[in-house]
C-alpha positions as CSV (number, residue, x, y, z in Angstrom):
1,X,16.9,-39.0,8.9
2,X,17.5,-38.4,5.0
3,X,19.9,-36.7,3.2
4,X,17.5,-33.9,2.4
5,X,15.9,-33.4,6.0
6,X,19.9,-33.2,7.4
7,X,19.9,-30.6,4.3
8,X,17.4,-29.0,5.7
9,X,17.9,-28.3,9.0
10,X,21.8,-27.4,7.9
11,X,20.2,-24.3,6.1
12,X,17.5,-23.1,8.4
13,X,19.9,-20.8,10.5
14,X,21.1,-19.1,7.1
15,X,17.3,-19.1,5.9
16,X,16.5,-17.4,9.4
17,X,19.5,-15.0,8.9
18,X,18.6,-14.0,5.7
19,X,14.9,-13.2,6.4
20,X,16.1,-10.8,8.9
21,X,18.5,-9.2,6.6
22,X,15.6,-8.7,4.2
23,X,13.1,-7.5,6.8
24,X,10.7,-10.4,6.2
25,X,10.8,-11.5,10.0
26,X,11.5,-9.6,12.8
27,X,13.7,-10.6,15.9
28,X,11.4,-8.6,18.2
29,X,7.7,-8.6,18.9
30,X,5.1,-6.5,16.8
31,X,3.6,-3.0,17.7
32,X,0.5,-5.1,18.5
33,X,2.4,-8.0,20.3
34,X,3.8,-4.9,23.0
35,X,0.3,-3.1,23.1
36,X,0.9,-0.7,20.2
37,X,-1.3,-0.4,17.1
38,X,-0.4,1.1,14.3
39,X,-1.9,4.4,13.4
40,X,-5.2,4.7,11.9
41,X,-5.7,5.3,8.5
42,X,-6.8,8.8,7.1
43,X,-10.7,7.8,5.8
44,X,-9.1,8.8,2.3
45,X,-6.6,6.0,2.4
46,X,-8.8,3.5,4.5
47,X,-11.5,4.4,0.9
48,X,-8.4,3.5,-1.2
49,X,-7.2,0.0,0.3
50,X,-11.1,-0.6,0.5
51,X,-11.3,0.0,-3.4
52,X,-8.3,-1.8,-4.3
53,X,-9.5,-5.4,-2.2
54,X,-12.8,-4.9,-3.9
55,X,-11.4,-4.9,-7.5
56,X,-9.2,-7.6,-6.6
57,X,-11.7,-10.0,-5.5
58,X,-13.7,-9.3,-8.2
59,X,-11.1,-9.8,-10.7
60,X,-10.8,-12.8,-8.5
61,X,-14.3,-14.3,-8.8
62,X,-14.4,-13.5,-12.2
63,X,-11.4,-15.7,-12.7
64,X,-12.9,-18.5,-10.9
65,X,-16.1,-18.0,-12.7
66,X,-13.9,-18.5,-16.0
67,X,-12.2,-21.6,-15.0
68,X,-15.7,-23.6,-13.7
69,X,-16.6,-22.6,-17.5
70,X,-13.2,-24.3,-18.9
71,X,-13.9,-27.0,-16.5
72,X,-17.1,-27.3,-18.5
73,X,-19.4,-26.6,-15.5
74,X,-21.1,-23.9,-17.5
75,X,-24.0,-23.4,-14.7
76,X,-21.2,-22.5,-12.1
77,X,-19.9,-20.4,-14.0
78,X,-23.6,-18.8,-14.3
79,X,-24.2,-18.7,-11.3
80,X,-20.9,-16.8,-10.3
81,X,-21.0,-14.5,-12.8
82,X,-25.0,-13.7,-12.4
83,X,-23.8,-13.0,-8.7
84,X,-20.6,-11.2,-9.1
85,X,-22.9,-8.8,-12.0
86,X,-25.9,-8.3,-9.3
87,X,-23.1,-7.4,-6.6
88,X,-20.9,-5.3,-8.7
89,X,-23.0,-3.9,-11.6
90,X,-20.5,-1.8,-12.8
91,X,-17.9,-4.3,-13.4
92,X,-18.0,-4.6,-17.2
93,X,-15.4,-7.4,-17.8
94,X,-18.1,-9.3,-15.7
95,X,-20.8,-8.3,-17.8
96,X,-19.2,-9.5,-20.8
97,X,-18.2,-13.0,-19.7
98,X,-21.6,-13.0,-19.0
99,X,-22.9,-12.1,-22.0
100,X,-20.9,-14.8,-24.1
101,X,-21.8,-17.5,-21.6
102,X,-25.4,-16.5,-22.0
103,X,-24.9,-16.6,-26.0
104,X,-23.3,-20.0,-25.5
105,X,-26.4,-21.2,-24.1
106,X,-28.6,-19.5,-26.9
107,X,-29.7,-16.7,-24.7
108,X,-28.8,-14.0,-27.1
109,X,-31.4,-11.8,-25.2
110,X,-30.3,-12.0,-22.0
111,X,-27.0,-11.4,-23.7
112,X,-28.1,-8.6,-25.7
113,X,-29.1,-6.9,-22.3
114,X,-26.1,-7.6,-20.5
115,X,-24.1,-6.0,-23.4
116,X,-26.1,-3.2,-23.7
117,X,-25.5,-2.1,-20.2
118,X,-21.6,-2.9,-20.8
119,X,-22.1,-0.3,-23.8
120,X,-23.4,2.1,-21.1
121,X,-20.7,1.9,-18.9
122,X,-17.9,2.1,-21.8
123,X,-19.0,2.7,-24.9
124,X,-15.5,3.1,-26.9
125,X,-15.1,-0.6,-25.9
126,X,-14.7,-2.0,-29.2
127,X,-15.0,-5.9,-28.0
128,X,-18.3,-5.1,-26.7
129,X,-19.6,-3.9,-29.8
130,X,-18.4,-7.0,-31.5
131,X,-20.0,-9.5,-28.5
132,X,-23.1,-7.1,-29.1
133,X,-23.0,-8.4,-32.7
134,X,-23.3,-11.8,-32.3
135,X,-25.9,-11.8,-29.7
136,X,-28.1,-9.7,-32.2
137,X,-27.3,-11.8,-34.7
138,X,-27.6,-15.0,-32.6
139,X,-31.0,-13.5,-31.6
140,X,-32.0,-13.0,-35.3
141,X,-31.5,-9.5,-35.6
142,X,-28.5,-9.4,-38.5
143,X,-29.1,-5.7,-39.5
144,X,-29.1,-4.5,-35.9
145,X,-25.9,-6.6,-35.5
146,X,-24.5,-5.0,-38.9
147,X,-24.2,-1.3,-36.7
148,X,-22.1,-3.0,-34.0
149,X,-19.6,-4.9,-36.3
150,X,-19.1,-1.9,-37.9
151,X,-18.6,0.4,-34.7
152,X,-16.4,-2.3,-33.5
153,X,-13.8,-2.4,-36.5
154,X,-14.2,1.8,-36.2
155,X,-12.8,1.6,-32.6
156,X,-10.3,-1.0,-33.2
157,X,-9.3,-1.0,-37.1
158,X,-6.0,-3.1,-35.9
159,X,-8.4,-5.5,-34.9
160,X,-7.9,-8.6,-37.8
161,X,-10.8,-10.2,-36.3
162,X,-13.3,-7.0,-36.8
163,X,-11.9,-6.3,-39.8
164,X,-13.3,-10.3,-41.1
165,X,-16.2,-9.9,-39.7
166,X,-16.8,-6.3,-41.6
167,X,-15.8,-8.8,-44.8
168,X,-17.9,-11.2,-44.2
169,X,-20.7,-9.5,-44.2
């Protein structure tokens, strides 16, 4: 046996003790081990946890969708984030990924739509205004784009990068 196995096994009773100290095991069996459940959740709660799993698996997904496009598989990524928008249409970050993966692949008007309903859904979002921008202009459509680089540098006037764009124009 090696020196770190011997180590090992040397510690475990301490590990075991200091679980129980810290309430991460238990010595005895569960509620649900004796024939006990725990009590129900009030619908107001059971709504609440429901919420919060939801918004973490999206955030989740949209994660994964974002790192099969760093991995340089942009049609995963597509295909995540076309299915993560038609489950959960209201999830605006998701809608914007979108929109600059579509713009990536000179679809500024699928973009442009994707954007537009991002804009419905929070319209004081000043990075959607600037993605809006250059999908308009991407699509041919600088004076349209003109409006939304200039909304986008109202909302967010710290913003260095809407700020150049304003200049550049």
């Amino acid at each position: 046996m090696s020196t770190d196995a011997r180590y090992w096994y040397a510690a475990l009773p301490l590990v075991m003790v200091a679980a129980l100290c810290c309430g991460c095991v238990s010595a005895g069996p569960t509620p649900a081990a004796k024939g006990k459940l725990p009590p129900a959740l009030s619908p107001e709660r059971r709504a609440e946890v429901v919420a919060q799993f939801e918004s973490q698996r999206d955030n989740a997904q949209l994660q994964a969708a974002l790192n099969r496009w760093r991995e340089g598989n942009s049609s995963a990524c597509e295909r995540a984030l076309a299915s993560l928008v038609e489950r959960r249409p209201e999830f605006v970050d998701a809608r914007v990924q979108y929109a600059e993966l579509l713009v990536s692949k000179d679809n500024p008007a699928a973009a442009e739509h994707q954007l537009r309903e991002a804009l419905r859904l929070a319209p004081e979002r000043a990075d959607i205004h600037y993605s809006l921008a250059i999908a308009l202009n991407s699509g041919g459509n600088p004076a349209a784009a003109l409006e939304h680089y200039r909304k986008a540098a109202e909302l967010d006037p710290q913003s260095p990068v809407y700020q150049m764009a304003m200049e550049g124009l």
